[in-house]
N, C-alpha and C positions, 0 to 999 in steps of 0.2 A: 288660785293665783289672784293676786291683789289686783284691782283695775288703777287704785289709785297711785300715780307715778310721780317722782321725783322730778324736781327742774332739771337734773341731768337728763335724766331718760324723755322729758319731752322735748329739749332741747336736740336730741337724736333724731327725734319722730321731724323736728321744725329742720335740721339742717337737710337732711333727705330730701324734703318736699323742696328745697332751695331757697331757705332765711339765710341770710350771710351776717356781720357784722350788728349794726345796732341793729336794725332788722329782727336778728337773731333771738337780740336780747330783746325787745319789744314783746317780739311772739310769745316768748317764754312766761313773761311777764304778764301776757295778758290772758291766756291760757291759765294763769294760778289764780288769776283774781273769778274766771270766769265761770270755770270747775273744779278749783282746789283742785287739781290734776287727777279726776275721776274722769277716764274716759272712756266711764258708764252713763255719766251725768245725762238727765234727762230733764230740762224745765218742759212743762206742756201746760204752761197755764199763760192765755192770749196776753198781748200781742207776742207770743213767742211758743216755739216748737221748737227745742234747739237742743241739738243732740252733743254729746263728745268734748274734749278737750278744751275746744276751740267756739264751743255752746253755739255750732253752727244752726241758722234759724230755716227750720222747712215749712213756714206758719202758708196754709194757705196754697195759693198759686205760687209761692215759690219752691215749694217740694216739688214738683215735675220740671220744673225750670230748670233748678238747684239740679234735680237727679241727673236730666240731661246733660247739662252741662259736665258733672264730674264722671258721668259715666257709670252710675248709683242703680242697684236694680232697686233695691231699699232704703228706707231713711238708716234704718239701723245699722247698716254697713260705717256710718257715721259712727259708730263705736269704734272702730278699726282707728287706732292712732295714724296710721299710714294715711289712711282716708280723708281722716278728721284733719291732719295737719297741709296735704295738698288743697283738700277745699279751704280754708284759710288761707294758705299764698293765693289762689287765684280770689280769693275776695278781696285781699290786701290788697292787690292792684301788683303779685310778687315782691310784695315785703315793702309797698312804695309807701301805703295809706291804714292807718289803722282806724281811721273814722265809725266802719260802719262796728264797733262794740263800744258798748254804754260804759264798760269799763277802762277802755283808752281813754274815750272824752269827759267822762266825769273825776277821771285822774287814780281809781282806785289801783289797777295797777301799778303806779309808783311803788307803793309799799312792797311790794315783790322784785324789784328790780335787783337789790342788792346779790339775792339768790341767783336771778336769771344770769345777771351778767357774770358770774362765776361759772354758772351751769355752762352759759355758751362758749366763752372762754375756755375754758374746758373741752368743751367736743370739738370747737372745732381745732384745737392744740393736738387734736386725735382725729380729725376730718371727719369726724362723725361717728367714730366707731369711742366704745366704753372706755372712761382712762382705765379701766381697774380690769378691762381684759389681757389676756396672759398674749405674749408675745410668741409668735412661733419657733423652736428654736431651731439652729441650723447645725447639720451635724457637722461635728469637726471635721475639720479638711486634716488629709493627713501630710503629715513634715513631708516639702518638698527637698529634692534630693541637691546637695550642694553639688555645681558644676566645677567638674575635678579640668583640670588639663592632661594630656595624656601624661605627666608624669606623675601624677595621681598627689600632685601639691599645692595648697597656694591657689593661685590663679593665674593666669597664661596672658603675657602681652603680647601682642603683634606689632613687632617692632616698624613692619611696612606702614603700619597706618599712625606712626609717631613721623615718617619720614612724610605720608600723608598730608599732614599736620600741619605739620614744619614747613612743608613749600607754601602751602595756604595763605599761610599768616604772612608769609615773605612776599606773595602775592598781595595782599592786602593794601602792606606796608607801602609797596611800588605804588598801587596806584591810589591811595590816599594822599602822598605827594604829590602827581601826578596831576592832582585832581587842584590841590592846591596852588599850581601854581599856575594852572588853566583860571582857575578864578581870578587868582588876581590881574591876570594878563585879560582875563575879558571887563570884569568889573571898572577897571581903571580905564579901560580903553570907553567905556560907556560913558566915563565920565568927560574924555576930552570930547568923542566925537557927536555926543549925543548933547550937550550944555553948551560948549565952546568958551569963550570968554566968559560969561555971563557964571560957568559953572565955577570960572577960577578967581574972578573977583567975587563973588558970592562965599568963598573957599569948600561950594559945596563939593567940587570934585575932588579937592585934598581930604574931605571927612571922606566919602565915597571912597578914594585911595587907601584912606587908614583903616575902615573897615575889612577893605578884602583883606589887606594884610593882616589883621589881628586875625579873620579868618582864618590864614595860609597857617596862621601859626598854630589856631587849636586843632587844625586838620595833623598838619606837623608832627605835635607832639600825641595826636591820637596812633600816628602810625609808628610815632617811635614805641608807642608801649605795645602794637603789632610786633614792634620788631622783637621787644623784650620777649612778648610770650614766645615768640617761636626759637628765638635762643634758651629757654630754658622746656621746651619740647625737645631740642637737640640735646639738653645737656641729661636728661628723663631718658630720654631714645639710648645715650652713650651710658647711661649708668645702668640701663636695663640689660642692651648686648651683654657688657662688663658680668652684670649678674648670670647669664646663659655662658657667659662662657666660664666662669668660677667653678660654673654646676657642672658643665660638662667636664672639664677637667678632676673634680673629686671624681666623679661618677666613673670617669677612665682609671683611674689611680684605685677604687674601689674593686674593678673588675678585671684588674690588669694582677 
């Protein structure tokens, strides 16, 4: 098996460990420039000891630091992409700072960005898992069974809940007027008792006046189209009976 991997597939290893966003694409980016994505890669030549993906550095006292820290029995667990890409979020500062690689700060990662930010794009348009993995499939649901009415036709109204219906809406109607004509009876009255003269030579309380009434009237006309719907639930209600009783009559005439 190859160690050297693709900007997608390091891009997998960087969203796990939690690169998000340009983050993402950085990581990607500087992992290509850092081991051409061999993450077998091993520099051992000073100032640097630097294992993996992410050419993390264990030069020194910072391998027992380092190990500590990540929880490392060895440097070479640092080969493990899983490894290699959380020790790099927590050096990044969690994707904050790419400072400490010679390859952020002397720019040579740029050159690789255009890949990374495809790669990243990519995983995470897939949260991290392969785009090019197969999707699980689900087994067909089988045909649910049409709801017959007991005369095994069509579908079955209930004429009580059109009668339902129809009071509802005739409810509605009542107190949407109701309600209109409370407004205007209080709005107006705010207007004498609350302004007094001031409010009628000013003619604020005639605008105040004309308002509630333009009110009363979109209230009005919202309840006369209450009123519409539930005359044409009456007139649904009478043509459905109409239909029960057409049927029952063939259905006598059949049987008779």
């Amino acid at each position: 098996m190859s160690s050297r991997l693709s900007a997608e597939e390091i891009a997998q290893h960087a969203y796990r460990a939690g690169f998000r966003g340009n983050a993402l694409t950085t990581a990607v980016a500087v992992a290509l420039a850092e081991s051409g994505g061999n993450a077998h890669a091993h520099n051992a030549t000073p100032p640097d000891n630097s294992y993996g993906l992410w050419q993390v550095n264990m030069l020194g006292s910072l391998g027992p630091a380092r190990r500590q820290e990540f929880h490392l029995h060895a440097n070479d667990q640092l080969f493990n992409p899983d490894e290699n890409a959380k020790a790099a979020w927590d050096i990044s500062g969690h994707g904050k700072s790419f400072q400490p690689w010679s390859t952020y700060t002397n720019g040579a990662y740029k050159s690789h960005l255009a890949a990374a930010r495809k790669a990243a794009e990519d995983v995470t348009r897939h949260h991290g898992k392969p785009a090019h993995e197969p999707v699980p499939h689900k087994k067909p649901e089988p045909p649910k069974k049409p709801v017959h009415s007991k005369g095994n036709g069509g579908f079955r109204a209930e004429l009580e809940q059109f009668v339902a219906y129809e009071k509802k809406t005739q409810h509605i109607a009542d107190e949407l007027v109701s309600t209109g004509k409370k407004t205007v009876h209080r709005v107006t009255g705010i207007a004498k008792d609350s302004f007094g003269q001031v409010g009628e030579e000013t003619g604020f309380a005639d605008a105040l006046g004309d308002f509630s009434r333009s009110l009363e009237k979109q209230v009005g006309v919202t309840g006369a189209h209450a009123r519409t719907l539930g005359a044409s639930v009456f007139r649904a209600r009478q043509d459905y009976a109409g239909m029960d009783t057409d049927a029952a009559a063939a259905l006598s005439e059949k049987l008779s």
